[in-house]
PyMOL commands that place a pseudoatom at each C-alpha (Angstrom):
pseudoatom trace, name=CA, resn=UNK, resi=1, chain=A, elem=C, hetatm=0, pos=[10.421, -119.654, -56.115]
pseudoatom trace, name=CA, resn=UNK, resi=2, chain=A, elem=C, hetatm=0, pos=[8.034, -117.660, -53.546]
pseudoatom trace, name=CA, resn=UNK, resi=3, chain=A, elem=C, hetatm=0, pos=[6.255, -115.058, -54.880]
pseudoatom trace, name=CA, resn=UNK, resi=4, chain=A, elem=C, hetatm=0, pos=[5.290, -111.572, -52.976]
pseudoatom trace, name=CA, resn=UNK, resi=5, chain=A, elem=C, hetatm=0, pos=[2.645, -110.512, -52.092]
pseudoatom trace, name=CA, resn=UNK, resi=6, chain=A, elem=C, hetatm=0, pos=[0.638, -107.024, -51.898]
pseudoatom trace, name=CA, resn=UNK, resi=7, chain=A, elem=C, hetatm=0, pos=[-2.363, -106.357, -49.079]
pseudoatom trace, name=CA, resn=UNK, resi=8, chain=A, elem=C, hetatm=0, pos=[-5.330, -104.131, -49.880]
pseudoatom trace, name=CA, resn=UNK, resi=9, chain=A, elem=C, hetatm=0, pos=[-6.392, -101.034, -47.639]
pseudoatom trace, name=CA, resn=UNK, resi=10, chain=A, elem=C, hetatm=0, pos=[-9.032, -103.264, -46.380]
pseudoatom trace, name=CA, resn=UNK, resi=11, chain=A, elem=C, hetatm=0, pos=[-7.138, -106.026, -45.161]
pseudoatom trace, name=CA, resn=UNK, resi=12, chain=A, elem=C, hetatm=0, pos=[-6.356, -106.894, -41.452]
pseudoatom trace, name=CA, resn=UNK, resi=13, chain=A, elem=C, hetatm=0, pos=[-2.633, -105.439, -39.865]
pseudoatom trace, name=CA, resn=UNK, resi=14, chain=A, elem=C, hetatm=0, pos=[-2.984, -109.327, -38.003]
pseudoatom trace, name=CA, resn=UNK, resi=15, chain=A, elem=C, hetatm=0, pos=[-3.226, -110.884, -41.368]
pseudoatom trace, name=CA, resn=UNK, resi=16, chain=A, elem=C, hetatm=0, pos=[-0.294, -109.173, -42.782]
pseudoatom trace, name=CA, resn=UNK, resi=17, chain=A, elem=C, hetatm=0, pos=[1.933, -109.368, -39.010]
pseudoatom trace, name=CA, resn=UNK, resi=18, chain=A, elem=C, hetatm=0, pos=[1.116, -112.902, -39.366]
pseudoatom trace, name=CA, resn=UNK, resi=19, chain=A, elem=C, hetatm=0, pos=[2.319, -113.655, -42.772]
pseudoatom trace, name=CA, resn=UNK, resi=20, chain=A, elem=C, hetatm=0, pos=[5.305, -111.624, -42.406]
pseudoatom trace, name=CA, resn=UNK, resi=21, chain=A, elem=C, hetatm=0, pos=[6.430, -113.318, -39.047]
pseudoatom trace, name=CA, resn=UNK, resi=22, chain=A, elem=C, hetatm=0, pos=[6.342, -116.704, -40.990]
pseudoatom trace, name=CA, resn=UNK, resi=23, chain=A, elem=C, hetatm=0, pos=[8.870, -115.219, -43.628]
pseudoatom trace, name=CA, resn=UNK, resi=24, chain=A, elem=C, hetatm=0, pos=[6.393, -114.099, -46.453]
pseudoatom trace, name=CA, resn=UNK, resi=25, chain=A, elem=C, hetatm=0, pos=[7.131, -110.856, -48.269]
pseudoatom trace, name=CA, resn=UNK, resi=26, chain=A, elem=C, hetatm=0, pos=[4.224, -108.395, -47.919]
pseudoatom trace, name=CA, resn=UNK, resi=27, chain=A, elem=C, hetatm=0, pos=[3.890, -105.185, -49.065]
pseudoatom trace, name=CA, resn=UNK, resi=28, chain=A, elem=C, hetatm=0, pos=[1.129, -103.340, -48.079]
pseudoatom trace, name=CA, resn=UNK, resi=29, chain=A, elem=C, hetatm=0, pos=[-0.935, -100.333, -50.006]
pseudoatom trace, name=CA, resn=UNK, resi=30, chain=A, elem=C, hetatm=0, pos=[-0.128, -98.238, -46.860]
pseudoatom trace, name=CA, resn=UNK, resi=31, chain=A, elem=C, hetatm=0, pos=[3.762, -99.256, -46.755]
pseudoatom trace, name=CA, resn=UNK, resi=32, chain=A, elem=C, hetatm=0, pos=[3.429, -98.374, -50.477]
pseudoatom trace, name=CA, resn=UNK, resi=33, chain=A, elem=C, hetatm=0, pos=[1.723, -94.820, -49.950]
pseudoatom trace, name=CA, resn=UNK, resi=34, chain=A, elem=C, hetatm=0, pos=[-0.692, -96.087, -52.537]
pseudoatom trace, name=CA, resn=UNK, resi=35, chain=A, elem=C, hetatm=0, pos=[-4.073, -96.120, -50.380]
pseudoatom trace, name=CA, resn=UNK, resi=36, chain=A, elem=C, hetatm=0, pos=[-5.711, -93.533, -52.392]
pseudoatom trace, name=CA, resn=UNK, resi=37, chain=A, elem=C, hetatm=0, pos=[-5.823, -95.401, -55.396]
pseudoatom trace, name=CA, resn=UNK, resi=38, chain=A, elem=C, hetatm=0, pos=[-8.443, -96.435, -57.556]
pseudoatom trace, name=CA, resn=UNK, resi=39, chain=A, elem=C, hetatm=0, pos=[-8.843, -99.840, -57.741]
pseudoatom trace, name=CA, resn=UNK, resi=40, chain=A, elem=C, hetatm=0, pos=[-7.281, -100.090, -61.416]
pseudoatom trace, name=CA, resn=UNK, resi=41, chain=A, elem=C, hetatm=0, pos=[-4.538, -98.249, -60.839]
pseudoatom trace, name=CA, resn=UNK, resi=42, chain=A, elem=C, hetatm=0, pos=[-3.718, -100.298, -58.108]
pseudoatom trace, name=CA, resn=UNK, resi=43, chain=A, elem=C, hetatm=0, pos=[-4.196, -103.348, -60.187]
pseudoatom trace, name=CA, resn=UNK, resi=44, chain=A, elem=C, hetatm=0, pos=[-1.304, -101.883, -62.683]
pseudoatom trace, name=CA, resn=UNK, resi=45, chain=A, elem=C, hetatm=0, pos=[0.576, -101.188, -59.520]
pseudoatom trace, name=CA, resn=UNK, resi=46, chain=A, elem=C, hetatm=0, pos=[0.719, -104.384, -58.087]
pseudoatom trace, name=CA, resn=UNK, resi=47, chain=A, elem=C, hetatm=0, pos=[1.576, -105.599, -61.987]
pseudoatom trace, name=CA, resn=UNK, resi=48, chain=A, elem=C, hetatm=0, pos=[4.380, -103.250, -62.100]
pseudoatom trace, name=CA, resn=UNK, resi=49, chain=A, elem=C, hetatm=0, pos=[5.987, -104.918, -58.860]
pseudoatom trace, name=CA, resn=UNK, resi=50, chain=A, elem=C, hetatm=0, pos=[5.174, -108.521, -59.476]
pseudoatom trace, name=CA, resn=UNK, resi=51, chain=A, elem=C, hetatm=0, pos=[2.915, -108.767, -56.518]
pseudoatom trace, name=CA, resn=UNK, resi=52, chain=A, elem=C, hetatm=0, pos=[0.054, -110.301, -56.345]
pseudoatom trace, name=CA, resn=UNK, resi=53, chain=A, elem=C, hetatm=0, pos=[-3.043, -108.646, -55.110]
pseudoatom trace, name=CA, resn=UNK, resi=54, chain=A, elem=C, hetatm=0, pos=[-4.850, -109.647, -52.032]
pseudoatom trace, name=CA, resn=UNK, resi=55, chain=A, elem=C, hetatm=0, pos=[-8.458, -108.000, -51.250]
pseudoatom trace, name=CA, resn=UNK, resi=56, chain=A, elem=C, hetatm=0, pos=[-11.391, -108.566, -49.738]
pseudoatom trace, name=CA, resn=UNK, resi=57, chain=A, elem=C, hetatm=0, pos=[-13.178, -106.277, -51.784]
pseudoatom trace, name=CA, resn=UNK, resi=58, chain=A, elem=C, hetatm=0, pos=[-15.889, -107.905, -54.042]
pseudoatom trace, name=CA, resn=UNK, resi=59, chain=A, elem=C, hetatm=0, pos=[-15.729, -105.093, -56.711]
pseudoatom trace, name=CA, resn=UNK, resi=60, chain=A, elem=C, hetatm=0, pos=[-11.870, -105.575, -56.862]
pseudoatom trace, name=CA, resn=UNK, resi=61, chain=A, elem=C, hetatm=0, pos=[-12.987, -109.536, -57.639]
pseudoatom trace, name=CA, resn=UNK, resi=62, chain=A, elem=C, hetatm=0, pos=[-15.317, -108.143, -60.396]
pseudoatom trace, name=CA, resn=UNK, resi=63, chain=A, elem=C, hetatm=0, pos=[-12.726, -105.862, -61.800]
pseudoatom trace, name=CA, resn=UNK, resi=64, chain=A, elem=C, hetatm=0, pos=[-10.147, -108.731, -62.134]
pseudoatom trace, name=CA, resn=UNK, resi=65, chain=A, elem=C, hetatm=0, pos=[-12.605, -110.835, -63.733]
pseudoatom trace, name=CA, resn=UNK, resi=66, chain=A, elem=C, hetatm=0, pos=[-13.426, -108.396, -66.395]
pseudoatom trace, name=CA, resn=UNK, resi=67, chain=A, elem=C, hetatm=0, pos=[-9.603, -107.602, -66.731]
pseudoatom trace, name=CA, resn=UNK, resi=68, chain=A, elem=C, hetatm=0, pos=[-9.389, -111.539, -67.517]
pseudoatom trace, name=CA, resn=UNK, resi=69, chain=A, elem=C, hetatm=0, pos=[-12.142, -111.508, -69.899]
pseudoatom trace, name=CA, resn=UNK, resi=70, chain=A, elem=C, hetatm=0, pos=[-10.698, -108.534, -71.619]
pseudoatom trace, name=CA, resn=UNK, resi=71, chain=A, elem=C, hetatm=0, pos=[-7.790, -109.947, -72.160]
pseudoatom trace, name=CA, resn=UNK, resi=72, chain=A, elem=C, hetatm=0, pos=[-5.543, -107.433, -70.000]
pseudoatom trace, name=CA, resn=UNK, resi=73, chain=A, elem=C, hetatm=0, pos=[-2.927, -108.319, -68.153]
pseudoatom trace, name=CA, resn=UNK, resi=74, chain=A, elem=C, hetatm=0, pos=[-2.510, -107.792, -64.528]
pseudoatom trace, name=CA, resn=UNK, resi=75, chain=A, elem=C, hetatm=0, pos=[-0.156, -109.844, -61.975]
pseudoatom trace, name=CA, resn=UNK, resi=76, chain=A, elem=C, hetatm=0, pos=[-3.321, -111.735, -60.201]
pseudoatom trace, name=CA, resn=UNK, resi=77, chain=A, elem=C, hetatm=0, pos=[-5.332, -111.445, -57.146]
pseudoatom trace, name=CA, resn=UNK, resi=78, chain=A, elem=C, hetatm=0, pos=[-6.453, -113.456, -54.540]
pseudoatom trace, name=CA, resn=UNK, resi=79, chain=A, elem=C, hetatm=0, pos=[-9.896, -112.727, -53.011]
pseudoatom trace, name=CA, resn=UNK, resi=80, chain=A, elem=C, hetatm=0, pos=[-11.169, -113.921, -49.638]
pseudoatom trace, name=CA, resn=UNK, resi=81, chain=A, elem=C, hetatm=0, pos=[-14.991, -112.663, -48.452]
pseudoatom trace, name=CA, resn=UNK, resi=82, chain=A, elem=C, hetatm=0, pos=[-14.751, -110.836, -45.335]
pseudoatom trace, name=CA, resn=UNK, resi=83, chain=A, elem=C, hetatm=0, pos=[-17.037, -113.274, -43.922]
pseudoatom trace, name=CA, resn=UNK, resi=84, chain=A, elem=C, hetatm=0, pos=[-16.057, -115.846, -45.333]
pseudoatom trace, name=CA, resn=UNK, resi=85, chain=A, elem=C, hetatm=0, pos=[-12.962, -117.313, -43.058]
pseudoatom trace, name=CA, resn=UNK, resi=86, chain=A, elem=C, hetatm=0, pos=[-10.809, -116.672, -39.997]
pseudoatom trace, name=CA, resn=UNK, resi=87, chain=A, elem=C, hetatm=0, pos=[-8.002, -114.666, -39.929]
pseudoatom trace, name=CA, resn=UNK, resi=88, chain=A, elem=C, hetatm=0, pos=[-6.003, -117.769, -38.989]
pseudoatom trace, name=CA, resn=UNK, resi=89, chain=A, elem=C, hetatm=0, pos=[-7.474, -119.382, -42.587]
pseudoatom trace, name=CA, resn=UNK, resi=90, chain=A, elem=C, hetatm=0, pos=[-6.416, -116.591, -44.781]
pseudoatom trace, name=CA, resn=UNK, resi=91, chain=A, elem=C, hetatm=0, pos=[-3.377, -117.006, -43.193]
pseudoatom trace, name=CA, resn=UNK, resi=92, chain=A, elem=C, hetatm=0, pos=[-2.265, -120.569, -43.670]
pseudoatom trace, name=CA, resn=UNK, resi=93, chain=A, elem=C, hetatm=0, pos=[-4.011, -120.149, -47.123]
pseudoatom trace, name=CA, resn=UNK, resi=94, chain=A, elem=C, hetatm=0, pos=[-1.570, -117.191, -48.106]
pseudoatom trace, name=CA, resn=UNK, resi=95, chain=A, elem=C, hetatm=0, pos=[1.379, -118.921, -46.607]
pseudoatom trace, name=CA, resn=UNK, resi=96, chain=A, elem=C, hetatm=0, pos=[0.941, -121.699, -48.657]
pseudoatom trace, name=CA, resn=UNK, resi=97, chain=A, elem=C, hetatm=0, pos=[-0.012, -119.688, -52.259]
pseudoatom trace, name=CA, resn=UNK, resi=98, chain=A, elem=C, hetatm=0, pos=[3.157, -117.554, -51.499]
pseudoatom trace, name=CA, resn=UNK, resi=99, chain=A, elem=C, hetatm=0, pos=[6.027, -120.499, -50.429]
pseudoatom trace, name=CA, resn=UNK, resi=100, chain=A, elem=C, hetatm=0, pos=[4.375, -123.046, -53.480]
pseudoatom trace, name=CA, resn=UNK, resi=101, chain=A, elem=C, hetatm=0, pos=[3.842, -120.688, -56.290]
pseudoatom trace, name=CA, resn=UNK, resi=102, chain=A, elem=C, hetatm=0, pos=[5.757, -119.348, -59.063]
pseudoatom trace, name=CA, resn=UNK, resi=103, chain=A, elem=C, hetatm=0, pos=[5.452, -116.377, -60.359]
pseudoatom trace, name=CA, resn=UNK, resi=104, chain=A, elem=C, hetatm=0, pos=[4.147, -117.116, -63.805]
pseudoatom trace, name=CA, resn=UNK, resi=105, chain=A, elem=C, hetatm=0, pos=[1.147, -118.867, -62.382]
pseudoatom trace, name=CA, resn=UNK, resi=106, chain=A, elem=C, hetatm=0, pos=[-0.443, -115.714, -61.602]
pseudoatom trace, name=CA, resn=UNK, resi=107, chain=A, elem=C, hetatm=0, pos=[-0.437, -114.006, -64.702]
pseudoatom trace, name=CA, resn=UNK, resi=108, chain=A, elem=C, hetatm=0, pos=[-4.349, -113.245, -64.954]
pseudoatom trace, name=CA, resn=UNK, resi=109, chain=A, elem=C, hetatm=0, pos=[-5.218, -115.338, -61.999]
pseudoatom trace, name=CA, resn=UNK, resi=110, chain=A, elem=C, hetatm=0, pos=[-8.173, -114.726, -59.563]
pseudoatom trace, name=CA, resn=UNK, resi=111, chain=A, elem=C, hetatm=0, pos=[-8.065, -117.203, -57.141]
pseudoatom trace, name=CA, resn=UNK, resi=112, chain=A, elem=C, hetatm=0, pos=[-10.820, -117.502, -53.799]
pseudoatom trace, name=CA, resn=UNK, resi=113, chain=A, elem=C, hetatm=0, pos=[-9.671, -118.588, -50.318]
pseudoatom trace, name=CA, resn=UNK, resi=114, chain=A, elem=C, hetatm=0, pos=[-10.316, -119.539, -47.780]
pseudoatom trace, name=CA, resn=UNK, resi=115, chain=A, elem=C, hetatm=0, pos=[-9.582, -123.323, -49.433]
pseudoatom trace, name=CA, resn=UNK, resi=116, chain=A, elem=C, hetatm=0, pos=[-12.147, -125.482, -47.958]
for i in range(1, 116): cmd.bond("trace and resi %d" % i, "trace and resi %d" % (i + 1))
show_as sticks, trace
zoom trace
């Protein structure tokens, strides 16, 4: 089973076109009307609709890695430096999380791409 996923304010429109275009579900904070958010409460959003979170926001990163030493849930996120790959890498590296994982993998998950 795929799993969906949910784009940060920050993140590219290519990135997103992309993934969608190669049959990933995508929802993004805009399609949501949920760019004013605070970082948290977008956190519990994404939870509520079994999304999982990409950003390239370093405190979002931090935040999810204090949510997992806390002990409180959230549906994971997926964190890729703006620096730190191509918009063709996050791509093939979001494909492949979203076609190959299940859902219950991401419970509490940060994971880093670009894979190298």
């Amino acid at each position: 089973m795929a799993i969906a996923l949910y784009m940060d304010v920050h993140i590219p429109q290519a990135i997103t076109d992309q993934l969608r275009r190669r049959g990933v579900d995508v929802l993004t904070a805009f399609d949501d009307n949920a760019q004013e958010l605070l970082d948290d409460q977008l956190l519990l959003r994404t939870t509520q609709l079994n999304r999982v979170l990409f950003t390239q926001d370093i405190q979002f990163r931090v935040l999810a890695e204090t949510w997992q030493a806390e002990g409180k849930q959230f549906f994971g996120l997926i964190f890729g430096h703006q620096l730190g790959g191509t918009i063709g890498q996050y791509v093939t590296d979001l494909e492949l999380i979203a076609k190959v994982s299940e859902p219950e993998e991401w419970i509490n998950a940060v994971e880093y791409v670009p894979f190298k």
